[in-house]
KOLKE-290477 format. One record per residue (C-alpha): residue number from 1; residue in one letter; x, y, z. Coordinates in steps of 0.5 Angstrom, whole numbers. Example, Ala and Ser with C-alpha at 12.3 -4.5 7.8 and 13.67 -1.06 7.14 Angstrom:
2
nr:rest:u:v:w
1:a:25:-9:16;
2:s:27:-2:14;
END
This chain:
367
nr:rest:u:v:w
1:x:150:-96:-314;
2:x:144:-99:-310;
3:x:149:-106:-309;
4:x:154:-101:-305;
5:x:150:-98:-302;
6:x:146:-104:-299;
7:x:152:-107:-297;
8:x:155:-101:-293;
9:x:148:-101:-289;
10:x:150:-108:-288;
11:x:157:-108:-287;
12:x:155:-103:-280;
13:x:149:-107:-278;
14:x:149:-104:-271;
15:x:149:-97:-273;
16:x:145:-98:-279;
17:x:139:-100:-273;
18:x:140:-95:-269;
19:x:138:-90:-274;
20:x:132:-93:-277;
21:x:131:-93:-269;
22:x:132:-86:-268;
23:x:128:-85:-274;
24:x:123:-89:-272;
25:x:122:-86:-266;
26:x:122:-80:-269;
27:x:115:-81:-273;
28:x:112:-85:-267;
29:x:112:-79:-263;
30:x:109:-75:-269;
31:x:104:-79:-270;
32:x:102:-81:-263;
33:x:103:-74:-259;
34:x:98:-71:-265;
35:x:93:-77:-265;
36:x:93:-76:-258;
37:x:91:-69:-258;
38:x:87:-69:-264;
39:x:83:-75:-263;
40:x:81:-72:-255;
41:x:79:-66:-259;
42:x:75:-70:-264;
43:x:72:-74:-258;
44:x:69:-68:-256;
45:x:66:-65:-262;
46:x:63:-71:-263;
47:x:60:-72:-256;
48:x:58:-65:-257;
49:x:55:-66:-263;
50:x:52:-72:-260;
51:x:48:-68:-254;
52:x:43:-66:-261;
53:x:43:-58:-259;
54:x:43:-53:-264;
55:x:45:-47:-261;
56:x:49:-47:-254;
57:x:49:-41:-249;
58:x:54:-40:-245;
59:x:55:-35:-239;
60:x:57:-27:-240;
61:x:65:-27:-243;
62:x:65:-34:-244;
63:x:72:-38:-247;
64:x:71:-42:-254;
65:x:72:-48:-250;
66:x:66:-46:-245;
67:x:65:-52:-242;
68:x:70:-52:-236;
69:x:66:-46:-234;
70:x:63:-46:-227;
71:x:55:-45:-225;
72:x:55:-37:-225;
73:x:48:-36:-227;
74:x:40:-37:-226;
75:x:37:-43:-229;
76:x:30:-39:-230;
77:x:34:-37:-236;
78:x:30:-43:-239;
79:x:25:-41:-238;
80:x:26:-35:-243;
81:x:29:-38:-248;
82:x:24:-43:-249;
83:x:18:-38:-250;
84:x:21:-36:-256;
85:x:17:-38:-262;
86:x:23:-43:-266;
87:x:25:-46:-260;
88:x:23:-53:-259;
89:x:26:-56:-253;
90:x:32:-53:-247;
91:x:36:-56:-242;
92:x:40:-53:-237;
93:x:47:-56:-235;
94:x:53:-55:-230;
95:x:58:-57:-231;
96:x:65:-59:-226;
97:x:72:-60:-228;
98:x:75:-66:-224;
99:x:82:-68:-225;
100:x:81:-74:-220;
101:x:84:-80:-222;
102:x:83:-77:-229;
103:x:81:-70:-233;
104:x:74:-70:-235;
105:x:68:-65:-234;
106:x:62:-68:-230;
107:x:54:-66:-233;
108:x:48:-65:-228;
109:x:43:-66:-232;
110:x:36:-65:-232;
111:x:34:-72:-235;
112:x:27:-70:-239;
113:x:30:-63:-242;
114:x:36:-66:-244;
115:x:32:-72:-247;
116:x:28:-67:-250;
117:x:33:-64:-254;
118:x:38:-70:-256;
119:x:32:-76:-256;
120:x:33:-82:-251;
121:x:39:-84:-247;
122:x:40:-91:-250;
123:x:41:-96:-244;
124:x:46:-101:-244;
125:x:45:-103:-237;
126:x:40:-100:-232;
127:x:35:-95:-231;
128:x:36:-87:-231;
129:x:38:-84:-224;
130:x:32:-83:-219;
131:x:36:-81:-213;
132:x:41:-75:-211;
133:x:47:-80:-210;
134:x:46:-84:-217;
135:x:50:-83:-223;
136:x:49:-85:-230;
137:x:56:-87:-234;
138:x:58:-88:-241;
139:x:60:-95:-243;
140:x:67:-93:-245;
141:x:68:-90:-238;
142:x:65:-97:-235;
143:x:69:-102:-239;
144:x:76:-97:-236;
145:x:73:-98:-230;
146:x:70:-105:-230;
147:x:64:-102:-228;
148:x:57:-105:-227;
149:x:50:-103:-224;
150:x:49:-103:-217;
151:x:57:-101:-217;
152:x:59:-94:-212;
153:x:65:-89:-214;
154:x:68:-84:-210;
155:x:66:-76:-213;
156:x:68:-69:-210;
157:x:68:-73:-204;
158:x:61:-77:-204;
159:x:59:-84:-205;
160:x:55:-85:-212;
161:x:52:-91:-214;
162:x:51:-93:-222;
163:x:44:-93:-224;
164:x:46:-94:-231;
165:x:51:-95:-237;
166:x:50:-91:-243;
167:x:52:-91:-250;
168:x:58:-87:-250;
169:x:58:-80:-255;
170:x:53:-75:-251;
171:x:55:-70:-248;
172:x:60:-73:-242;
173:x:62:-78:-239;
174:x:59:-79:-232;
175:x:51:-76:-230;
176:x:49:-73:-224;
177:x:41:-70:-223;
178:x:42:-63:-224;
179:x:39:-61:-217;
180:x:44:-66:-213;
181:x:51:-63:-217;
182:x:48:-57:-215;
183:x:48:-58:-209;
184:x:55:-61:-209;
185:x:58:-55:-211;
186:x:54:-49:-207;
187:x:50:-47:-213;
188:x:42:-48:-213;
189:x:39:-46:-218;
190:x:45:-45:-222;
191:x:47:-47:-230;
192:x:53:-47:-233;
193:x:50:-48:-240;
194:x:44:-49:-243;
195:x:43:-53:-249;
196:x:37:-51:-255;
197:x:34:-55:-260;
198:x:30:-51:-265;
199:x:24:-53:-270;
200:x:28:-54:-275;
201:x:36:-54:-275;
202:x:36:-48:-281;
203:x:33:-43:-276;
204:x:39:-45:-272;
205:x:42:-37:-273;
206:x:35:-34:-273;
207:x:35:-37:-265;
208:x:41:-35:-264;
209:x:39:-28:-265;
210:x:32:-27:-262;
211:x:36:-31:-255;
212:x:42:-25:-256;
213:x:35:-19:-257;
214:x:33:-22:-251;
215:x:32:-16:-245;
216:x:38:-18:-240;
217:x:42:-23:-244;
218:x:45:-19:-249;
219:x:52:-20:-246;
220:x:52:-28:-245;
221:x:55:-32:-250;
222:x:51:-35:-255;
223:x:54:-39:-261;
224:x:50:-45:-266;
225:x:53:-51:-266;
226:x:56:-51:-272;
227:x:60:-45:-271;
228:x:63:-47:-263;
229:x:65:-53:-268;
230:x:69:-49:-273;
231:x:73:-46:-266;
232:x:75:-53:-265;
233:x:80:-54:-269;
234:x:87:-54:-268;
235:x:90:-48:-270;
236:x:84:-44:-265;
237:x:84:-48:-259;
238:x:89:-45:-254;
239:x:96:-47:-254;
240:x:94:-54:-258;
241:x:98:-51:-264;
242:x:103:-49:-261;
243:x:104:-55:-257;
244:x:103:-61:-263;
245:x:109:-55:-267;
246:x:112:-56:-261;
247:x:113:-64:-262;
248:x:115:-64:-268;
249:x:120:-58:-268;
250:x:123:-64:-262;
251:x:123:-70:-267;
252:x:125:-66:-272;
253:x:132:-64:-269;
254:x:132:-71:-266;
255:x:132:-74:-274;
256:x:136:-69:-276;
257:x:142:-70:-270;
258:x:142:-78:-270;
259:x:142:-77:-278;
260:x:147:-72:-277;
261:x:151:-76:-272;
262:x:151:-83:-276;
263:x:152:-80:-283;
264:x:158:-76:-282;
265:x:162:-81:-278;
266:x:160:-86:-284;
267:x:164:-82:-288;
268:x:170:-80:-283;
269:x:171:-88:-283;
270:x:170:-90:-291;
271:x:176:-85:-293;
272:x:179:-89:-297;
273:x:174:-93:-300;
274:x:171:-85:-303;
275:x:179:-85:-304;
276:x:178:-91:-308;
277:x:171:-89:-312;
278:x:174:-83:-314;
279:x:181:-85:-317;
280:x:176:-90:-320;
281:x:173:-84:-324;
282:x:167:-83:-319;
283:x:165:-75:-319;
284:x:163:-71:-314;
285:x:155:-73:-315;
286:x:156:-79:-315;
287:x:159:-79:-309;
288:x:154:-75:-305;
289:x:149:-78:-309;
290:x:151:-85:-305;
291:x:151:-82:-298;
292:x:144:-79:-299;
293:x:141:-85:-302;
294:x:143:-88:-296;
295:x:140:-84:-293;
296:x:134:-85:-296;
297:x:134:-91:-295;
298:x:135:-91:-288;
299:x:129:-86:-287;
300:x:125:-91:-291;
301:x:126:-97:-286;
302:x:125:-92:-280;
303:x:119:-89:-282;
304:x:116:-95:-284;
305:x:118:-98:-278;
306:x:115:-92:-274;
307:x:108:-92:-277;
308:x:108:-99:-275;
309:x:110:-98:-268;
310:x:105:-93:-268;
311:x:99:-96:-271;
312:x:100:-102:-265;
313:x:101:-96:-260;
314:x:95:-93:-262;
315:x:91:-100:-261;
316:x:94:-101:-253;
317:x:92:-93:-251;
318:x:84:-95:-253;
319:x:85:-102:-250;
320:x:89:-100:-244;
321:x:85:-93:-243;
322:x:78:-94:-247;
323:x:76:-87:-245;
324:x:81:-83:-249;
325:x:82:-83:-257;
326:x:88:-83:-261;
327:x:87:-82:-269;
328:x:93:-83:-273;
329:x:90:-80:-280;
330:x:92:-81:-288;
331:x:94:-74:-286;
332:x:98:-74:-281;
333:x:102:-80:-284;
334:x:103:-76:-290;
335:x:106:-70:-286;
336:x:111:-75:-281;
337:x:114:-79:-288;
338:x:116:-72:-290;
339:x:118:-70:-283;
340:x:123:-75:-283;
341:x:125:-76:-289;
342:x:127:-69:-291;
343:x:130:-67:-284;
344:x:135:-74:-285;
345:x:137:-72:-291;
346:x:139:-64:-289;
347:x:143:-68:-283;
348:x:146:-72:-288;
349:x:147:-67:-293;
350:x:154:-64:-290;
351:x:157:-71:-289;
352:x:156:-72:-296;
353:x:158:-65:-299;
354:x:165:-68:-294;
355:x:166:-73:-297;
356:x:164:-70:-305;
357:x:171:-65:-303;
358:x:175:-71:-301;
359:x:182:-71:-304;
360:x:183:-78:-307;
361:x:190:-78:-306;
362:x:189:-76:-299;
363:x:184:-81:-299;
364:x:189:-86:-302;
365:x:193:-86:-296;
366:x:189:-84:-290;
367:x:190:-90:-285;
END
């Protein structure tokens, strides 16, 4: 059976690659789209974890995600939130969505709180900003850019200098002095979100509390780290699941068409040979059994082909575009092999019941 069913692949060269193609196809679209919005979203968990904090207070009705919110409330907070008595150090952050060129959100720090939080930045070139047109960039962003110290780049309509590159994974990836974004944005005196490090990360839910017990603060968002990390999964960030359903829904139908497609027209044209198989005593498993292995065959060779394609994609995204991740996991993987193989075999199940049904006298003379 295996000796047929090789020689009917080869035998149909042509159509036998254009399905571990469409096959192929199919599960490199699986695996890069959801690398692609699973490796951002990972990137910024970690970034997030990166800037050291363990607790974030965020602004009155402030979204899971919170950091694409505006400055809409008084920096002063700080200054509360550092009185109390398991608080080590906070920083003030506002925070700018920018889609110039490409999406990102931009920090205004305040240098020294920030470094209290999280430790020193790790300079990989230059110094820390000294003055309002002055910005610190992460290496990931400068290898896109091909950016050095002393280089200038237009943001929100201003020219910035590079002070300084820093190692990637603190936060974002483009730093501007507090007061000078604020200025930019006609917020002074304003934070979008403030950073707290407690004295020790198990108080982490006991700070939480005494910031919420705090007169006037009671309606701000106030999460640990660890919980805005378990909100940043797939399934609760909005419409990311929808969207990787989405995608595999459309590769699912595209290798359950191709599959159909070839498949049936395959047993349109070897009439006479299931006439043949079956006059020579071949039931009707035995037939079915060959139209379905060949199709396992066929999605075998695809879905290798498709991890390869994949894996070399993933390799020219990061080196063409430094700033984004793409994660192709053991996972994922997994999910895409069964994807592929068991909508191909549902696409060739109806052309393989076809040819099971075939009369063979009909078969035998059929031209």
């Amino acid at each position: 059976m295996n000796k047929l069913i090789i020689s009917n692949l080869v035998h149909r060269p042509i159509r036998s690659l254009i399905s571990i193609t469409a096959i192929a196809m199919e599960v490199t679209l699986i695996l890069v789209i959801v690398g692609l919005s699973l490796g951002m979203l990972n990137d910024s968990k970690r970034r997030q974890e990166g800037i050291g904090a363990d607790v974030m207070v965020q602004p009155p009705g402030a979204s899971g995600l919170g950091l694409l919110s505006s400055a809409p409330v008084p920096v002063g907070v700080a200054d509360k939130i550092r009185k109390l008595k398991h608080v080590k150090a906070v920083t003030p952050i506002i925070t700018q969505f920018n889609t110039a060129g490409t999406v990102e959100v931009l920090y205004g720090i305040d240098l020294k709180s920030f470094e209290d939080v999280g430790g020193p930045l790790h300079y990989l070139e230059g110094r820390p900003f000294q003055k309002p047109d002055e910005i610190l960039v992460d290496d990931f962003f400068a290898d896109y850019k091909k950016l050095h110290v002393g280089s200038t780049m237009e943001l929100l309509n201003h020219t910035f200098t590079v002070s300084g590159i820093v190692e990637h994974g603190r936060g974002a990836r483009k730093f501007f002095q507090l007061t000078a974004l604020q200025d930019l944005l006609g917020a002074q005196g304003k934070a979008s979100i403030f950073y707290v490090k407690a004295d020790d990360p198990d108080n982490a839910q006991l700070v939480a509390d005494e910031i919420k017990g705090i007169d006037g603060m009671q309606q701000y968002t106030v999460r640990t780290m660890r919980e805005w990390l378990t909100l940043m999964t797939p399934d609760k960030v909005p419409g990311l699941g929808i969207f990787i359903q989405v995608v595999v829904g459309v590769a699912v139908v595209i290798g359950f068409i191709v599959i159909f497609q070839a498949m049936y027209t395959a047993v349109m044209e070897r009439t006479r040979e299931i006439g043949i198989l079956k006059s020579l005593g071949a039931s009707k498993a035995y037939i079915m059994n060959v139209v379905l292995r060949e199709t396992a065959l066929l999605s075998i060779a695809g879905i290798a082909l498709g991890v390869v394609i994949s894996a070399i994609a993933q390799r020219g995204l990061v080196q063409r575009f430094p700033t984004i991740r793409v994660e192709l996991t053991g996972q994922w993987i997994l999910n895409a092999v069964v994807i592929a193989l068991v909508g191909a075999l549902l696409g060739a199940i109806y052309p393989a019941f076809k040819a099971a049904q075939k009369d063979p006298i009909d078969a035998l003379a059929y031209e």
